[in-house]
N, C-alpha and C positions, 0 to 999 in steps of 0.2 A: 773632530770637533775642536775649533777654537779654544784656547785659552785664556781665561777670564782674568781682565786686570786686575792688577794686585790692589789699585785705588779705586777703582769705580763706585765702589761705596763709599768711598768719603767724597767722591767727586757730585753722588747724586744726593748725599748728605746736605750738603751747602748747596744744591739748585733747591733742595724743597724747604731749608729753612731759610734761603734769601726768597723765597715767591710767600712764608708763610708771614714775613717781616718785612712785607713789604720792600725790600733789599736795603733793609738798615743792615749793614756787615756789624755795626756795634753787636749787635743781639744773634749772633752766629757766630761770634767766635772760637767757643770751644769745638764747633764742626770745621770750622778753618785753621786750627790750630791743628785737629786729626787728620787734615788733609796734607799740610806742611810734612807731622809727623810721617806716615806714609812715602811721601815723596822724598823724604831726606833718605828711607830703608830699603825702598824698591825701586825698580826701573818700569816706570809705569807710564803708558801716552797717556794717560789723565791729568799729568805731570807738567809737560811740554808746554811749556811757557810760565804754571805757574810758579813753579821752582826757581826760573829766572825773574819770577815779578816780585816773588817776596824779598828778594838778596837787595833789590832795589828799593824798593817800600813797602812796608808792611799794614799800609795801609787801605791800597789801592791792589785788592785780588780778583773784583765782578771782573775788570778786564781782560783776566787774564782765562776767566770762565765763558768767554763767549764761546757761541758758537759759529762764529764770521768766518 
């Protein structure tokens, strides 16, 4: 059996509260901030890319949540 990402619940944290906010990130922050948190402690593909979008701007994270 697979093993469960260590972030996946922060990562599906911030899909249901950017869809319940219309994707205002202002109003999700504190799920985006426990996503950061996560990602700074674990090695996590929930990660990948956005680890690298915060170092960048900490403003702009929907992009780095796609699923493209």
């Amino acid at each position: 059996m697979p093993q469960k990402d260590p972030c996946q619940k922060q990562a599906c944290a911030i899909q249901r509260c950017l869809q319940a906010n219309k994707y205002i990130e202002s109003l999700c922050e504190d799920v985006i901030q426990a996503m950061r948190k996560c990602c700074e402690e674990e090695n996590s593909v929930c990660c990948s890319g956005f680890a690298k979008e915060h170092k960048s701007t900490d403003k702009n994270v929907t992009g780095a949540l796609s699923t493209n």
